[in-house]
C-alpha positions as CSV (number, residue, x, y, z in Angstrom):
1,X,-30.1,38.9,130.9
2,X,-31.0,39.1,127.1
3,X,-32.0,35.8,125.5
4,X,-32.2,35.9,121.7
5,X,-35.2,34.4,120.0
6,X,-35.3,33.4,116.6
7,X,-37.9,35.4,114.4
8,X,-40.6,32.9,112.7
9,X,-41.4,34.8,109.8
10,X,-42.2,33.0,106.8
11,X,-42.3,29.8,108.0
12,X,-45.9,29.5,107.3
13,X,-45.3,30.4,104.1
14,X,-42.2,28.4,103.6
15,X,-44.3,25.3,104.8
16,X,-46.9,25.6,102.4
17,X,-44.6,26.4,99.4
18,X,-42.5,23.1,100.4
19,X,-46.0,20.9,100.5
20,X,-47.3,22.4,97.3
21,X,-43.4,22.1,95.9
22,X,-43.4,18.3,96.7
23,X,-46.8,18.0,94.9
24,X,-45.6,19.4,91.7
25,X,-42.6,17.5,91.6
26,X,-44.8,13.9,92.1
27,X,-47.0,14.9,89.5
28,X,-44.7,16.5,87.4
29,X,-43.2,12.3,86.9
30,X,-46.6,11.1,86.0
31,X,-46.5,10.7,81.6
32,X,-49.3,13.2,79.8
33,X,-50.3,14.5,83.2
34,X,-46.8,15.7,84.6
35,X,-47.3,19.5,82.7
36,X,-50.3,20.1,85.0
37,X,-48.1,20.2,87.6
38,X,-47.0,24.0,86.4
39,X,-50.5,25.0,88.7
40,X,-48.9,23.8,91.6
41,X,-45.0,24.6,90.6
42,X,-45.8,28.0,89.9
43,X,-47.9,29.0,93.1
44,X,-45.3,27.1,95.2
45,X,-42.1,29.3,94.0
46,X,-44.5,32.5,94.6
47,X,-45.4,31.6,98.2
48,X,-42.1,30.6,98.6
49,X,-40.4,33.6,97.7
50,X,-42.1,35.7,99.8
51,X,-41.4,33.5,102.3
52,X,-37.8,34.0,101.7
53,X,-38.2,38.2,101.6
54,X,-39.7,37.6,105.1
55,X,-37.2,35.4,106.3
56,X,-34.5,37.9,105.1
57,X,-35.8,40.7,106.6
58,X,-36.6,39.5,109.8
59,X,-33.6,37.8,110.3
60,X,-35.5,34.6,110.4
61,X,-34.4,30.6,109.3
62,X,-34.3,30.1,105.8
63,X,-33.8,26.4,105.7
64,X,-37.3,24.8,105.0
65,X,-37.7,27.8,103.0
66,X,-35.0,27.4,100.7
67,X,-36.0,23.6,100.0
68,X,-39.2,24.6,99.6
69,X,-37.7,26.9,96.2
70,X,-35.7,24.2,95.2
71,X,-37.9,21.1,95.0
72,X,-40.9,23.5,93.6
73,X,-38.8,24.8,91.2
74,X,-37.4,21.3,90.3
75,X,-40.8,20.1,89.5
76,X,-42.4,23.4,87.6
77,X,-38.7,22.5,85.0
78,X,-39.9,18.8,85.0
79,X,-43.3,19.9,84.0
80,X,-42.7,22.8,81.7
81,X,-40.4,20.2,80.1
82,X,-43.8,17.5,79.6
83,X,-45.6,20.6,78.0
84,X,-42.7,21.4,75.9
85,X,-43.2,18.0,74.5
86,X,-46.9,17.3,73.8
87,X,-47.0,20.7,72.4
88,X,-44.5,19.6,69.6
89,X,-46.1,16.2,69.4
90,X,-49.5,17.5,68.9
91,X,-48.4,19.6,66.2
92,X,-46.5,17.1,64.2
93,X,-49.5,15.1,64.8
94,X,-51.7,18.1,63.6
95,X,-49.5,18.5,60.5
96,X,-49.3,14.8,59.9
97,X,-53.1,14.6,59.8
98,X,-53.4,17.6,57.5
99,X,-51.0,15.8,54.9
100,X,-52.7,12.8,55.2
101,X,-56.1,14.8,54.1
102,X,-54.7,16.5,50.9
103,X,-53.2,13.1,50.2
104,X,-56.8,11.4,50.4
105,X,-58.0,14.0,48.3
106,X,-55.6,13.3,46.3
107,X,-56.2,9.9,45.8
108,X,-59.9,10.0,45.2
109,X,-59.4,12.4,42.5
110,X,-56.9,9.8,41.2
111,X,-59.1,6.6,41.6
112,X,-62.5,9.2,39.7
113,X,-59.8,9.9,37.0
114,X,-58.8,6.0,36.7
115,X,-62.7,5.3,36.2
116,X,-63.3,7.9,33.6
117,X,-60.0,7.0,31.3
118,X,-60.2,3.7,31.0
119,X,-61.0,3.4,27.4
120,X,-58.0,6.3,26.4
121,X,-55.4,3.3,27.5
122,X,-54.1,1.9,24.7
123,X,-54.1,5.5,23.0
124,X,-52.3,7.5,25.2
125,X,-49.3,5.3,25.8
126,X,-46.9,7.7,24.9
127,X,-48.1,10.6,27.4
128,X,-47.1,8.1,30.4
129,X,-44.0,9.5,31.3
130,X,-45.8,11.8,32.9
131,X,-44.3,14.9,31.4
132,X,-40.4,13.8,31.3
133,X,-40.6,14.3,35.5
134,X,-38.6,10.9,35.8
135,X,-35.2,12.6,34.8
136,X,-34.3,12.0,38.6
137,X,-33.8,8.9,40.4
138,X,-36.9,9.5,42.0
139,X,-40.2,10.4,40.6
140,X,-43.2,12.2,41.9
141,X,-45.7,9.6,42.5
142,X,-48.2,12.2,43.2
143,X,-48.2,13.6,40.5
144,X,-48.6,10.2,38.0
145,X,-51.3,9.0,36.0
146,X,-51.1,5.5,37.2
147,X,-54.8,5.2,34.9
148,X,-52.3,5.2,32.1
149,X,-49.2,2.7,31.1
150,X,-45.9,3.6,31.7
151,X,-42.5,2.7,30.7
152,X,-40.9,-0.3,32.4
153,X,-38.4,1.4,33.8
154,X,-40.8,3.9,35.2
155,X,-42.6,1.2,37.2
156,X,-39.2,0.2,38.4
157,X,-38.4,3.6,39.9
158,X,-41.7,3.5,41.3
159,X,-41.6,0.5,43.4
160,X,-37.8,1.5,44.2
161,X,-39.5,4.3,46.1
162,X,-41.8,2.2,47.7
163,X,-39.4,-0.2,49.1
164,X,-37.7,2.8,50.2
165,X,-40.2,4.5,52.0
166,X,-41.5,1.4,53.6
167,X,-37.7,1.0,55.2
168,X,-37.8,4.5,56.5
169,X,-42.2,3.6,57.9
170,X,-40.2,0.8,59.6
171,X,-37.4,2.6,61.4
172,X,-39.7,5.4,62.6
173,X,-42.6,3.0,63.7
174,X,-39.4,1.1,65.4
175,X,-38.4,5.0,67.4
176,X,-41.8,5.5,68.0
177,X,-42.9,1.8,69.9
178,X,-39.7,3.4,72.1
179,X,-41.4,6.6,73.0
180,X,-39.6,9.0,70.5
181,X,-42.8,11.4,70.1
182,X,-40.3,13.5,68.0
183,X,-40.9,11.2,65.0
184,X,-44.9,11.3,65.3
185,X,-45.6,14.0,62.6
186,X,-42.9,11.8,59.5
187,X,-44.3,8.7,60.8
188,X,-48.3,10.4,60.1
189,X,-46.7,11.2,56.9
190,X,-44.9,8.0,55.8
191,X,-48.1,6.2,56.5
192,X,-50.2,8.4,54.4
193,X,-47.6,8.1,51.5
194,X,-47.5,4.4,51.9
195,X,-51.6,4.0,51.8
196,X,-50.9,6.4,48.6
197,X,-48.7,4.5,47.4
198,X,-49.9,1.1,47.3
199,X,-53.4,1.8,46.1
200,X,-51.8,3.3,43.0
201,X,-49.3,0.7,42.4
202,X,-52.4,-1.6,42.4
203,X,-54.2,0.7,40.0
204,X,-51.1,-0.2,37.8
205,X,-51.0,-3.3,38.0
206,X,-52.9,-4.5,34.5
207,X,-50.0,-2.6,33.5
208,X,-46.9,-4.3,35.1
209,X,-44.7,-7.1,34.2
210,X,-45.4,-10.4,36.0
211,X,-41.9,-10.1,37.4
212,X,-42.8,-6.5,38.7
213,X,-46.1,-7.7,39.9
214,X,-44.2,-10.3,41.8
215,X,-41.3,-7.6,43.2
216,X,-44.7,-5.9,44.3
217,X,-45.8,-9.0,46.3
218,X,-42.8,-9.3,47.5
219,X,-42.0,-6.3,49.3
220,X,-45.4,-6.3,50.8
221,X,-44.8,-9.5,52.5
222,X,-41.3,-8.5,53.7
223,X,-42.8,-6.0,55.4
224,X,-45.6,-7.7,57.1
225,X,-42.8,-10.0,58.1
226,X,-41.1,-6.8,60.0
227,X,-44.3,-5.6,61.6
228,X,-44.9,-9.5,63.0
229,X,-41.5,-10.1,64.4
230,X,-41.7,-7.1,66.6
């Protein structure tokens, strides 16, 4: 009489892959920390694996062994997919903060400029259109004098942009309170152009109509409205 008897091999393997597989899948949940889960995720599917080569071989179950692939696998996607994510949010974010720079540098070049060419105003009115670069609809507010007068209808154009870009600061800050890190790197660069922006509208402003000055105002307070009904 013969009794068969099932072969063990690589069920100690197949146990340990399983444990280190369920690890990796709690952690890989957990926001910012899931991608560490990979250590875990990774050494799980390796033990595992060889614990299925054994299993084959010998003939052996390859139950445990089988969920122990699946759920480490599951969690090493989960995490590779949270690393996937910060690593694209972080470089938005690095870009954004590299804008924002060059635009500060920008800007306190501007605001030197505005305290050295004061007393060339009221000569130099008619190099305010800032090289004919207003043919467009929109004009490059980088690139303005705003230590000089413009036209009317350059000021206008100017603070159509700024209402413009303060709609599009609101809608990504809205995606972002959700969660959408996609948006981080525009919304880094919205907010730089806006603190742009604003500081040389305001450098303008001796300039402006009372009716622009009041437009000005008026946006502002629109937009502080948003931000406190949130």
């Amino acid at each position: 009489m013969t009794q068969e008897q099932k072969s063990n091999a690589g069920q100690g393997l197949g146990i340990a892959g399983f444990i280190l597989g369920i690890i990796a899948l709690i952690i890989s949940w957990i926001p910012c920390l899931g991608m560490y889960a990979l250590i875990p995720g990774i050494i799980a599917i390796i033990l595992s694996a060889i614990a299925f080569s054994q299993a084959k071989k010998a003939d052996a179950s390859k139950g445990l062994i089988i969920a122990a692939l699946v759920v480490s696998i599951l969690g090493s996607a989960i995490a590779g997919y949270q690393y996937y994510v910060l690593s694209s949010a972080a470089s938005q974010l690095s870009t954004g903060l590299d804008d924002w720079a060059d635009e500060m540098n920008k800007l306190n070049k501007d605001l030197d400029n505005s305290t050295t060419s004061d007393d060339e105003n009221t000569n130099d009115s008619d190099k305010a259109t800032n090289d004919d670069n207003d043919n467009g609809s929109n004009l490059d507010i980088n690139a303005i004098d705003f230590s000089k007068e413009l036209s009317s209808e350059d000021y206008d154009k100017i603070l159509d942009q700024y209402e413009a870009t303060l709609e599009k600061y609101a809608g990504l800050s809205e995606k972002a309170e959700k969660g959408d890190l996609s948006v981080l790197g525009d919304f880094m660069k919205l907010a730089t152009d806006l603190t742009v922006y604003s500081t040389r509208i305001a450098l303008a402003a001796p300039f402006m109509s009372q009716d622009q000055l009041d437009r000005f105002d008026d946006i502002n307070k629109r937009f502080e409205n948003l931000e406190k009904n949130k």
